[in-house]
DOMAR-449001 format. One line per 2 residues: number of its first residue (from 1); their letters; for each residue x, y, z negated of C-alpha. Coordinates in pm, whole numbers, always signed. Layout:
<pts>
NUM	A	X,Y,Z ~ ... .
</pts>
This chain:
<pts>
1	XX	+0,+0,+0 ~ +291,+218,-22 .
3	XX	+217,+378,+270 ~ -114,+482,+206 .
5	XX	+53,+722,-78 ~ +231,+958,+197 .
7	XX	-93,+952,+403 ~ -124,+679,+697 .
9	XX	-285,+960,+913 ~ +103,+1130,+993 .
11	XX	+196,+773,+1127 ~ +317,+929,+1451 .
13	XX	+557,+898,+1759 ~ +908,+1015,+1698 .
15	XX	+984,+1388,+1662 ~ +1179,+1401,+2005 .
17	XX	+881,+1270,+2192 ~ +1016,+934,+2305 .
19	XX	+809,+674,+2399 ~ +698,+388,+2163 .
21	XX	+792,+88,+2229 ~ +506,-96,+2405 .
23	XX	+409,-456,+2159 ~ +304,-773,+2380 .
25	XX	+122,-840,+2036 ~ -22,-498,+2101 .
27	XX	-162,-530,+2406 ~ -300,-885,+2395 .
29	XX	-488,-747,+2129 ~ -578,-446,+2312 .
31	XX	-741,-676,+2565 ~ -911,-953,+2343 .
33	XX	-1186,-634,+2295 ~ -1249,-652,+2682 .
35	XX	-1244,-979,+2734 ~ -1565,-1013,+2588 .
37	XX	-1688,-778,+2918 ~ -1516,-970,+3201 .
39	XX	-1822,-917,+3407 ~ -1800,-577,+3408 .
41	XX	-1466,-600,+3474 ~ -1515,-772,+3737 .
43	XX	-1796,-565,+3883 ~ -1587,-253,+3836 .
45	XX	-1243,-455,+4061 ~ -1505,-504,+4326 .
47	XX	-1651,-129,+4331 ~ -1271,-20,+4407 .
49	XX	-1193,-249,+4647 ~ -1488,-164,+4840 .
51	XX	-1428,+237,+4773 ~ -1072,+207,+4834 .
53	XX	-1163,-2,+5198 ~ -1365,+275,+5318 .
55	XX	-1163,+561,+5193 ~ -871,+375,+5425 .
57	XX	-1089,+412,+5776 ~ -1139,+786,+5859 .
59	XX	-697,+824,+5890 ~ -801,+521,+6120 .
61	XX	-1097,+683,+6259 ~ -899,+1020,+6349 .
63	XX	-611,+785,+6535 ~ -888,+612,+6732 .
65	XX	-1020,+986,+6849 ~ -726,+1151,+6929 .
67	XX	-582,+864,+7123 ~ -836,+680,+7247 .
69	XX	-1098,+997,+7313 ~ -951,+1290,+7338 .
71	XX	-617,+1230,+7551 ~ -738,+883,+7679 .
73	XX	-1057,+1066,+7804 ~ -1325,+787,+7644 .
75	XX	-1674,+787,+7619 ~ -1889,+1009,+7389 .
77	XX	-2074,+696,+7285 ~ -1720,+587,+7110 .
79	XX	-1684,+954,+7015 ~ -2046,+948,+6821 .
81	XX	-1968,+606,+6659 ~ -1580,+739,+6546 .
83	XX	-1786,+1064,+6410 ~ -2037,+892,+6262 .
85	XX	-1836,+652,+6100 ~ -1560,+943,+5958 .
87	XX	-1923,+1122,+5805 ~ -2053,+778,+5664 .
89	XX	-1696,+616,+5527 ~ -1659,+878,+5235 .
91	XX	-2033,+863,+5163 ~ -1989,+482,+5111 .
93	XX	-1650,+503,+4916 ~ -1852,+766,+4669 .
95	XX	-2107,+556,+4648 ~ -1875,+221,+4519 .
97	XX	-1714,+494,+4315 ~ -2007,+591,+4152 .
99	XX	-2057,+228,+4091 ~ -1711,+173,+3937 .
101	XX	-1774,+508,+3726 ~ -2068,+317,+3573 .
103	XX	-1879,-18,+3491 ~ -1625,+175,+3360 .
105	XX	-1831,+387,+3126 ~ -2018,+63,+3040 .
107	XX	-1747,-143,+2945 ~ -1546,+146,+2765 .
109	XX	-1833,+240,+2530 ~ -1869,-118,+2417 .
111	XX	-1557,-184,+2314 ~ -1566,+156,+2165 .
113	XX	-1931,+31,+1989 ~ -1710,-304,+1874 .
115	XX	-1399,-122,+1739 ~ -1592,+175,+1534 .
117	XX	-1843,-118,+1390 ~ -1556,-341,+1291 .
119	XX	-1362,-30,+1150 ~ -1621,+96,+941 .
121	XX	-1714,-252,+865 ~ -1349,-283,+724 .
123	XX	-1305,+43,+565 ~ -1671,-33,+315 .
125	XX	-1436,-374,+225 ~ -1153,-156,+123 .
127	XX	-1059,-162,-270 ~ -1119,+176,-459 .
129	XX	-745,+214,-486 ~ -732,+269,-100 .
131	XX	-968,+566,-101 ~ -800,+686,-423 .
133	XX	-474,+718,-241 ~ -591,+822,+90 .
135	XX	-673,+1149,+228 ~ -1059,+1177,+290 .
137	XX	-939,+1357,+618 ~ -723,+1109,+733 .
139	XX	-971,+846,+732 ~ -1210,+1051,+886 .
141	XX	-949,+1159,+1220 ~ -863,+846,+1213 .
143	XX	-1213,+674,+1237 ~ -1279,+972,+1462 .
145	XX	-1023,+1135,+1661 ~ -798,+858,+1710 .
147	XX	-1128,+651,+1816 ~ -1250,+940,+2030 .
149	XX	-908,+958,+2183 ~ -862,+623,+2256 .
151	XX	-1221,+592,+2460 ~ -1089,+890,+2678 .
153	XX	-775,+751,+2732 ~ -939,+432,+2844 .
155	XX	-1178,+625,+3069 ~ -941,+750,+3307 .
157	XX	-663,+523,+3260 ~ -792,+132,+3273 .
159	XX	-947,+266,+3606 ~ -677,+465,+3735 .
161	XX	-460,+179,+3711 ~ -667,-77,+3888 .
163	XX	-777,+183,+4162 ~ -453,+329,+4214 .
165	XX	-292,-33,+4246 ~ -521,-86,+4510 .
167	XX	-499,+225,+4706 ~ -101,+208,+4707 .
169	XX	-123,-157,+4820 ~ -375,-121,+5083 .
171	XX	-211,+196,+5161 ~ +143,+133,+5245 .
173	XX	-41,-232,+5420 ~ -179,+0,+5701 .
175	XX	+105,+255,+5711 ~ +349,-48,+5748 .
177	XX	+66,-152,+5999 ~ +48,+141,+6192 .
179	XX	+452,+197,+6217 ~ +739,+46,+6018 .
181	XX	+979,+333,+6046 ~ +772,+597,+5958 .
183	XX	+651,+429,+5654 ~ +1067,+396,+5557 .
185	XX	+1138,+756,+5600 ~ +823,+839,+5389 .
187	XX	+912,+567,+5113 ~ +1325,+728,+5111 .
189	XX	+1188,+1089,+5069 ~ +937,+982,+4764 .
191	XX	+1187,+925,+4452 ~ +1278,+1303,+4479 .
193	XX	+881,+1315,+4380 ~ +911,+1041,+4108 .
195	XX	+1164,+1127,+3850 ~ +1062,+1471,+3832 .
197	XX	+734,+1335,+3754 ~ +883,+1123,+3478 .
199	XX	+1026,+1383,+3296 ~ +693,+1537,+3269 .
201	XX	+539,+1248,+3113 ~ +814,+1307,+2825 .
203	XX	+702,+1646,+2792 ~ +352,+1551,+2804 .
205	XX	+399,+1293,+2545 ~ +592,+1476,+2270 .
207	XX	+305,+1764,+2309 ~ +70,+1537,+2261 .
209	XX	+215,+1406,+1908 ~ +210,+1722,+1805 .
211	XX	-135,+1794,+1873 ~ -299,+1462,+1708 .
213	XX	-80,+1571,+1420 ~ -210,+1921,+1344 .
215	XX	-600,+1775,+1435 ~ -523,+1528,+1116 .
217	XX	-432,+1819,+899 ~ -737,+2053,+1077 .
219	XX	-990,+1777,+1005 ~ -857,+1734,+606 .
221	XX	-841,+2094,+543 ~ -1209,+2086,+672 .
223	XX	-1326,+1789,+449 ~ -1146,+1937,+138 .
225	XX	-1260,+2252,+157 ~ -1626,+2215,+297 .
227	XX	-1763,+1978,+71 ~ -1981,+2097,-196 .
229	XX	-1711,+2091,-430 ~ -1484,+2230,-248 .
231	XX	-1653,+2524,-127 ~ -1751,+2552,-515 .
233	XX	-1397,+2568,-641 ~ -1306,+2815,-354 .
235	XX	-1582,+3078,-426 ~ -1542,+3014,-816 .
237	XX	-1138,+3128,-772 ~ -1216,+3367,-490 .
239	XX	-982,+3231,-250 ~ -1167,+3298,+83 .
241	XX	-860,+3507,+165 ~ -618,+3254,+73 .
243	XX	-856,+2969,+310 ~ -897,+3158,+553 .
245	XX	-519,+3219,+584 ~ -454,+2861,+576 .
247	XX	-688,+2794,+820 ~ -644,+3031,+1084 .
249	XX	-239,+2929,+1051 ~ -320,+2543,+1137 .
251	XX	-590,+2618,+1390 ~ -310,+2873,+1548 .
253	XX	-56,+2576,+1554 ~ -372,+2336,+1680 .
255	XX	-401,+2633,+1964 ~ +9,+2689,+2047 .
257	XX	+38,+2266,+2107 ~ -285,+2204,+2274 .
259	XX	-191,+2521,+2471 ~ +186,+2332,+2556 .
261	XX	-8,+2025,+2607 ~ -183,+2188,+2900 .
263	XX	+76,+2337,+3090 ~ +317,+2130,+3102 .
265	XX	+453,+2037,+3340 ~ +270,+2304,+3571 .
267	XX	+597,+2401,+3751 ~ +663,+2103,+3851 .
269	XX	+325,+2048,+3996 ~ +392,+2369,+4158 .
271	XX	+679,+2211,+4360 ~ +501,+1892,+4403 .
273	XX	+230,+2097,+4606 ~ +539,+2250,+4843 .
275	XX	+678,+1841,+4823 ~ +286,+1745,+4975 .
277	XX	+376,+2037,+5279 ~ +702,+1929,+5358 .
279	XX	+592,+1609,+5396 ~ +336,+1652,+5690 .
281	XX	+644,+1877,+5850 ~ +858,+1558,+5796 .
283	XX	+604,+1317,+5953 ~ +513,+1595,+6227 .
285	XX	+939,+1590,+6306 ~ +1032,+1272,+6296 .
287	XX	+706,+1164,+6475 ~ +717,+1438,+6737 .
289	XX	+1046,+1351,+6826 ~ +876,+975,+6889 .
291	XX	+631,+1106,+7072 ~ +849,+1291,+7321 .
293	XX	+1079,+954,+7307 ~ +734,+754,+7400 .
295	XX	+753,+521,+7100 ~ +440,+660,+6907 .
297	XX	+134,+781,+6981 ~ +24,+1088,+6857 .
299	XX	-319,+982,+6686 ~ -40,+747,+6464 .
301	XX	+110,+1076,+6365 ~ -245,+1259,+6259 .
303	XX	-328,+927,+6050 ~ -39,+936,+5921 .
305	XX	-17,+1276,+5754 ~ -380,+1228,+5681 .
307	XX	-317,+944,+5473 ~ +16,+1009,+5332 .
309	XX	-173,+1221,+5034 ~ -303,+919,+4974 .
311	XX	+35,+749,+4919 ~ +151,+1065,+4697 .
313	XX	-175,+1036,+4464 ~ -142,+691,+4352 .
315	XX	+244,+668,+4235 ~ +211,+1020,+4053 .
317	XX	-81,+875,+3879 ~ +74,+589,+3819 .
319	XX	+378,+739,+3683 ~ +168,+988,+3468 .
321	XX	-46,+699,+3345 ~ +284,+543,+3161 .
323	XX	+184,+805,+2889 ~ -188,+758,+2877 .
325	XX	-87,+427,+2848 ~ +136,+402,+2590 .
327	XX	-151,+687,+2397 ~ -395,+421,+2402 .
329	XX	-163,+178,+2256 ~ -34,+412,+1997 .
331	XX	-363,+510,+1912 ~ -461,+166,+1900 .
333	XX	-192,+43,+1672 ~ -296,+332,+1397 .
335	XX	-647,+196,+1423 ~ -494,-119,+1329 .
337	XX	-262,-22,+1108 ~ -626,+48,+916 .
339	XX	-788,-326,+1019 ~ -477,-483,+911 .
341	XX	-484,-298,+540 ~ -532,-623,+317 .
343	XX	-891,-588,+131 ~ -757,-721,-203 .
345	XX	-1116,-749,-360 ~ -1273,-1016,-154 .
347	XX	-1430,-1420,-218 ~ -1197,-1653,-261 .
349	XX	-1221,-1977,-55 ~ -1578,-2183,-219 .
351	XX	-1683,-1845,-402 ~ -2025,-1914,-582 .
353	XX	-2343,-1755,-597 ~ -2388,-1570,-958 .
355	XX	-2756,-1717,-1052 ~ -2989,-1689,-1363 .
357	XX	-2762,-1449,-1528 ~ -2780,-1428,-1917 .
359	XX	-2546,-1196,-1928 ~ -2260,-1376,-2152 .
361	XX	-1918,-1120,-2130 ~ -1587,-1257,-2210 .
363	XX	-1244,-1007,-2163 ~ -975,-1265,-2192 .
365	XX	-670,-1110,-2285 ~ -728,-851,-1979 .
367	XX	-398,-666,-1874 ~ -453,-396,-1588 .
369	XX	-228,-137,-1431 ~ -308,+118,-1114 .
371	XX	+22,+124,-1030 ~ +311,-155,-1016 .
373	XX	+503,-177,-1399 ~ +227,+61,-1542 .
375	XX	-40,-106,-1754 ~ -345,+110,-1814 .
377	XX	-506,-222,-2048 ~ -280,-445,-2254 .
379	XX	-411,-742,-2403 ~ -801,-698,-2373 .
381	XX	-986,-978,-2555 ~ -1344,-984,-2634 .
383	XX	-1691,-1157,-2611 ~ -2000,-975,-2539 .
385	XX	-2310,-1226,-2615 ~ -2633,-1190,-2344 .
387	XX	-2847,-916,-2429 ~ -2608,-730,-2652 .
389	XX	-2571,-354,-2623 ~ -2163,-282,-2678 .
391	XX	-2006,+93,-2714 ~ -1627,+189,-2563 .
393	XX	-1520,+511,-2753 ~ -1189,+672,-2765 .
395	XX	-1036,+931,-2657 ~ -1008,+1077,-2282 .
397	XX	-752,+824,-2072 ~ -809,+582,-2337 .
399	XX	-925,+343,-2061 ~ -1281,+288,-2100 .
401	XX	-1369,+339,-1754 ~ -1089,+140,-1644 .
403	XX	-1283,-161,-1867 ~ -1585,-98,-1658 .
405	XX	-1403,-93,-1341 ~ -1284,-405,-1380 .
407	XX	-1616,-577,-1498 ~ -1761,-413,-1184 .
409	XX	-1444,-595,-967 ~ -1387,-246,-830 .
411	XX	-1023,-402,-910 ~ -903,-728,-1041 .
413	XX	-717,-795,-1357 ~ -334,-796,-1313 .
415	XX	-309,-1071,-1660 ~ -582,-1250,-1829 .
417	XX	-937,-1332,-1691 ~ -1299,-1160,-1649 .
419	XX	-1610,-1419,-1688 ~ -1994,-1373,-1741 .
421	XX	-2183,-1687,-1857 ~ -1814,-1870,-1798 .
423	XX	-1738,-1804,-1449 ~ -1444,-1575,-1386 .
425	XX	-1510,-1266,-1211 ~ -1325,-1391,-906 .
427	XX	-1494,-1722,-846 ~ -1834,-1501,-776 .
429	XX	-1914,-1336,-453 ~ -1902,-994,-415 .
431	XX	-2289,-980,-320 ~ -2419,-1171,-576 .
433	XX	-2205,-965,-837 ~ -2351,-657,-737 .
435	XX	-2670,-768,-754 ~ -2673,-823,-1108 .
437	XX	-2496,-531,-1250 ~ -2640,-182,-1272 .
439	XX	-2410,+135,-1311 ~ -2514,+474,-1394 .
441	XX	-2173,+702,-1401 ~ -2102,+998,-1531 .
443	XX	-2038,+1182,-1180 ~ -2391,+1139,-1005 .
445	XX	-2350,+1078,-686 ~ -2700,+1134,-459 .
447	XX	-2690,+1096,-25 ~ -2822,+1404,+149 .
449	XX	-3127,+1261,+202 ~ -3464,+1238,+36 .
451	XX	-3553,+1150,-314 ~ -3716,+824,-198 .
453	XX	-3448,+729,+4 ~ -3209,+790,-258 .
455	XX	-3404,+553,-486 ~ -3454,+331,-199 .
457	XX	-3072,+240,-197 ~ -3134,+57,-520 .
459	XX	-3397,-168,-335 ~ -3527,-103,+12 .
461	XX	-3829,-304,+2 ~ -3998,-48,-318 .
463	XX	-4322,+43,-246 ~ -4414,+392,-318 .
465	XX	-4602,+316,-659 ~ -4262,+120,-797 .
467	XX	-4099,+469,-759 ~ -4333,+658,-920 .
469	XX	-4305,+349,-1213 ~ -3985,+356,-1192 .
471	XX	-3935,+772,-1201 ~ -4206,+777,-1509 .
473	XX	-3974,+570,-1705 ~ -3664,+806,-1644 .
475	XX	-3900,+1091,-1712 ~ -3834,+1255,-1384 .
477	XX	-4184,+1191,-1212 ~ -4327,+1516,-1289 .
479	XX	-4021,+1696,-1175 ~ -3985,+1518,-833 .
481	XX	-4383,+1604,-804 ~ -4325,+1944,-863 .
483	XX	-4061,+2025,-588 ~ -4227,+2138,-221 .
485	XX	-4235,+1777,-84 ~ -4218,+1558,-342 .
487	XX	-4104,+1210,-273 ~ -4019,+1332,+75 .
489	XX	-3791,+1648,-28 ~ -3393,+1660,+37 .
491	XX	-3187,+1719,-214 ~ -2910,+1833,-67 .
493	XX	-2544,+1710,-10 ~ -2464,+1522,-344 .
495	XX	-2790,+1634,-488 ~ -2685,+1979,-519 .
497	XX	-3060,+2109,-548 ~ -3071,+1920,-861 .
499	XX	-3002,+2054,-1196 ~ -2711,+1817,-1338 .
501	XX	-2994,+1667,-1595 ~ -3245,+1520,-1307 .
503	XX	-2986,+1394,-1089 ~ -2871,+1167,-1429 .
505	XX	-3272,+1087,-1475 ~ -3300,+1052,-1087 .
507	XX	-2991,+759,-1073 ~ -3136,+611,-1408 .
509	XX	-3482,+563,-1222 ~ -3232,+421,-963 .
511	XX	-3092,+216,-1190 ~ -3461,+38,-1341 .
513	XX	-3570,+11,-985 ~ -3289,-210,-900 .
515	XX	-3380,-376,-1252 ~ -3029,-585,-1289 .
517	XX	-2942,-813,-1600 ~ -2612,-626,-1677 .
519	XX	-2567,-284,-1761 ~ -2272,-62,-1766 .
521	XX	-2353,+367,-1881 ~ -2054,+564,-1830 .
523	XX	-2143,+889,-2004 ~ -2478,+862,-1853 .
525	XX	-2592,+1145,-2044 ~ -2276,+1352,-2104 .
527	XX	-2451,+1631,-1863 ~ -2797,+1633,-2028 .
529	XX	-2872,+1984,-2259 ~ -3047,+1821,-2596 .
531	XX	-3384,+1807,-2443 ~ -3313,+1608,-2120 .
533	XX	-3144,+1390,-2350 ~ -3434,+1336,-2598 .
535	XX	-3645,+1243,-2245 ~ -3407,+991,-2126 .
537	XX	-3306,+832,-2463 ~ -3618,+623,-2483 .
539	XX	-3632,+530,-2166 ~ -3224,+392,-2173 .
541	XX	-3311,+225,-2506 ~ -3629,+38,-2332 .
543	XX	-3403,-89,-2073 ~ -3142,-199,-2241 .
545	XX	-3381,-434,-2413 ~ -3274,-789,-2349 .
547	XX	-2980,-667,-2154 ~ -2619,-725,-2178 .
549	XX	-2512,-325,-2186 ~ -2198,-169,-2186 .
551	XX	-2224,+244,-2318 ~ -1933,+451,-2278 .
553	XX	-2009,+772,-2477 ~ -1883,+1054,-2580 .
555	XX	-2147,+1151,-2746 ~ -2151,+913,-3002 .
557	XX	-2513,+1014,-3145 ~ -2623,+780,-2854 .
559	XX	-2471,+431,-2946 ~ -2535,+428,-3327 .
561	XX	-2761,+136,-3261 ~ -2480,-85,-3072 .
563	XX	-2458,-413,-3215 ~ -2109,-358,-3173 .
565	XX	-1873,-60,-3095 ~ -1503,-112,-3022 .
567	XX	-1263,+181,-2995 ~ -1004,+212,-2741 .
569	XX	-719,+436,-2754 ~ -375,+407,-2530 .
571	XX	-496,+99,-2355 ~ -568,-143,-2666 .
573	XX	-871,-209,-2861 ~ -789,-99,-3225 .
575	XX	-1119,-175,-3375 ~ -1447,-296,-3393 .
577	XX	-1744,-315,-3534 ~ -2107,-138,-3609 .
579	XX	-2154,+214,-3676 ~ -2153,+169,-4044 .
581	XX	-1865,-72,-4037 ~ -1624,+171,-3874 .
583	XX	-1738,+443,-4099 ~ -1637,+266,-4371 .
585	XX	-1313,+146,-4237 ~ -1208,+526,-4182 .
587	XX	-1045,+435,-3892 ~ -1035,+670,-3535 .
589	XX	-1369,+595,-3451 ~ -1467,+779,-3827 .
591	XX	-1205,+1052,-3701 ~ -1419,+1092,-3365 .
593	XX	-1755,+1092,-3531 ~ -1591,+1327,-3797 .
595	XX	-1469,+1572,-3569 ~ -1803,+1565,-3346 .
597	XX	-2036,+1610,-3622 ~ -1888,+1890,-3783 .
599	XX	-1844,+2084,-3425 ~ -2184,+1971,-3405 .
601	XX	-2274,+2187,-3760 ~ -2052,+2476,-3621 .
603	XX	-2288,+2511,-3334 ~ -2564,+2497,-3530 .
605	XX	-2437,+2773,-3756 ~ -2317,+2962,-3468 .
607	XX	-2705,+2931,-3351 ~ -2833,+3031,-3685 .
609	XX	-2641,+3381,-3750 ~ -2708,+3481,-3392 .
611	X	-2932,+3792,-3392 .
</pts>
């Protein structure tokens, strides 16, 4: 994972532009995704062979009527037909173009379909550590701009390659044809075009790098800063200024390399255009000179400089494709550098299906670090019997949430064992886990969406009167009732049009519609005032009722009826017990409940001698 921690989106070509090196791995990889459309592939071969026939005949056309018409003196009947057919032959190839457009487009935006279902697919599998250590923006350019650049790469260039292929074979097959020697002077004058053209693809390429770069750090600055959070902090510090700054620098940068990008390579395009003039004057010597000698016919030299364009075309596209090319397979490899990311929370081999849950919790000497050599739990052993409500307290970092992660399988255990009703965590699937255990956490986090739908993500299949049930237990009914659309109304990315209290309400009725046998409340009510949390605390303490429930609080007013509380503090549990056990022990948990009750009577006092 180490290279998720400098950011897997700046996984780019070298800084002098060169080309990568081009895998066979790669590329038989690259093609297994359009293998599965070798019918279109096929269609789309036959379209250019058919568009590149008839783009062959009007050069052969225009030798026919200049030797066989106009200085032969032939009929007009042959001089219709040769007309006709010059008008019709283009008309045809566009129409077999067209054709191959549409195989093309077909065949591209399936595998395209494939590769951003299996990506996303992948990246929902990915352990929270992944998204913890990744860039938000990174895995969006990379899910999208590397993605988007790969399907127009593949537009142009899988076609290109097959129709320029066919146009330089068929090509140089009639010019050969037609005359030998001409086709030899043409073919000796033609490197002078090529290497300058190779050069450019350099050019083209290290441009290029640059500007897939600078998009990466565009597309995170965007996601950091306009989320609702983000924009939040920004306006809370006043650092529009500042953003706007930043912003306009990288978008100037995005500007300058997309800007290179484009022209390069114009002046030699420039001179390529006076290369395509000299060589008509080349043909129109040479062949002149044959003409006068008797040994070609001067309808050979019109077809020739009609078609030699058509030589010219192909090998610069060619040439040029070498970096679309080797684009799509760079691109390609960072898309699977993200496929390839092991998912390190997944079934094992014969995983089981967790059924009939009673809710029996056993820690078994649980040791857990987020990084290599760090522990964050040492030596976390403990039974939890079904239906038991148990409290985590201690101090912030203490490594309560880490305890919940891990019953969750958000991560595994690096020593010691996780089991409910005696199967370790790791024996269960995934699926089956989550079925049974319900979290509410202290960060609420609501889709911009409506309220139903937001409850619907607990359980699809609810009916409109479950919600309602379901929101009349969390005491949140009357509030969802009273906003313009009820049920139906948006509440805004991450619930923003929610006071902190009903979002906490709104994922508790979440949490009794899904209706799971194991609990876990981290700080569920940490952002409630006193009277949101008077409405919610009969509703939690009705459904934790014959429920194995875990409570992290900080408020520990909330878990004095835990049938057992144990503290944690640097990683260990130091103690356990009731409420009125760890009172008497006068241990840290007495320190905590010490130190909150008496703020508690400060504020109250405070209250009291306000005017």
């Amino acid at each position: 994972m180490a290279m998720m921690a400098h950011g897997l989106g700046r996984n780019e070509w070298g800084d002098k532009g060169q080309r990568p090196k081009i895998s066979w791995a790669v590329l038989q990889r690259m093609a297994a995704y359009f293998t599965a459309y070798k019918r279109l592939v096929a269609f789309m071969i036959v379209s250019v062979l058919i568009g590149s026939g008839f783009m062959l005949l009007p050069p052969l056309f225009t030798k026919f009527l200049v030797d066989d018409v106009l200085l032969a003196g032939g009929s007009t009947t042959l001089l219709l037909w040769l007309v006709t057919g010059m008008v019709f032959a283009p008309l045809l190839a566009g129409l077999a173009n067209v054709a191959q457009a549409y195989f093309n487009t077909l065949m591209v935006q399936r595998v395209m379909f494939d590769l951003r279902n299996e990506l996303y697919a992948h990246l929902l599998d990915m352990p929270l550590r992944f998204f913890t250590r990744t860039r938000s923006g990174d895995i969006i350019s990379r899910t999208t701009n590397d993605v988007n650049g790969i399907q127009a790469v593949l537009n142009t260039s899988f076609t290109n390659v097959v129709t320029n292929i066919i146009t330089l074979v068929t090509v140089l097959a009639l010019m050969l044809y037609m005359d030998w020697s001409m086709t030899l002077l043409i073919l000796v004058v033609l490197p002078a075009f090529i290497f300058p053209t190779i050069k450019v693809a350099d050019l083209r390429l290290a441009a290029g790098r640059r500007v897939r770069a600078t998009m990466a750090d565009l597309t995170t600055l965007l996601t950091d800063k306009l989320n609702i959070g983000g924009i939040i902090l920004v306006k809370t510090f006043n650092q529009q200024p500042r953003e706007r700054a930043e912003f306009s620098a990288t978008n100037k940068d995005l500007m300058n390399y997309q800007v290179r990008e484009s022209m390069v390579g114009r002046w030699f395009f420039m001179f390529a255009q006076l290369f395509s003039a000299v060589g008509p004057a080349v043909v129109f010597g040479y062949g002149g000179w044959r003409v006068i000698d008797g040994t070609l016919s001067l309808g050979e030299i019109v077809a020739f400089v009609a078609i030699m364009p058509r030589l010219f075309q192909p090998v610069t596209q060619l040439l040029n494709l070498q970096v679309d090319v080797a684009g799509s397979v760079a691109l390609f490899e960072r898309i699977f550098e993200y496929l390839d990311l092991p998912k390190e929370i997944e079934d094992r081999p014969g995983a089981i299906e967790l059924e009939n849950v009673k809710g029996n919790i056993a820690f078994e000497h649980v040791g857990f670090g987020y990084e290599e050599g760090s522990e964050v739990l040492k030596d976390i052993d403990f039974k939890v019997a079904s239906g038991d409500m148990v409290a985590l307290v201690g101090p912030s970092g203490a490594g309560k949430t880490s305890l919940a992660y891990l019953l969750m399988r958000l991560y595994d255990p690096t020593k010691g064992r996780i089991t409910i009703d005696g199967h370790d965590l790791r024996d269960i699937t995934l699926a089956s886990l989550g079925k049974h255990i319900g979290v509410v956490t202290q960060e609420t986090n609501l889709f911009h969406t409506t309220v139903a739908d937001n409850l619907r993500y607990a359980r699809p299949s609810a009916s409109d009167d479950e919600l309602i049930e379901a929101c009349r237990a969390a005491n949140i009914h009357d509030v969802i009732e009273s906003m313009p659309r009820g049920y139906r109304t948006v509440v805004g990315e991450r619930g923003y049009r929610l006071s902190g209290g009903e979002k906490q309400r709104l994922a508790i009725a979440r949490l009794i519609l899904k209706n799971p046998e194991i609990l876990i409340l981290d700080e569920a009510t940490s952002s409630l005032d006193t009277r949101s949390e008077r409405l919610i605390q009969s509703s939690l303490d009705s459904l934790v009722t014959g429920r194995t429930s875990f409570v992290i609080a900080h408020r520990l007013s909330t878990i004095l009826a835990a049938d057992k509380i144990f503290t944690v503090d640097a990683g260990r549990i130091v103690e356990s017990g009731t409420h009125q056990q760890l009172i008497s022990n006068g241990g840290l948990y007495a320190t905590l409940y010490q130190e909150q009750f008496k703020q508690q009577e400060e504020g109250m006092e405070t209250r009291a001698s306000s005017p």
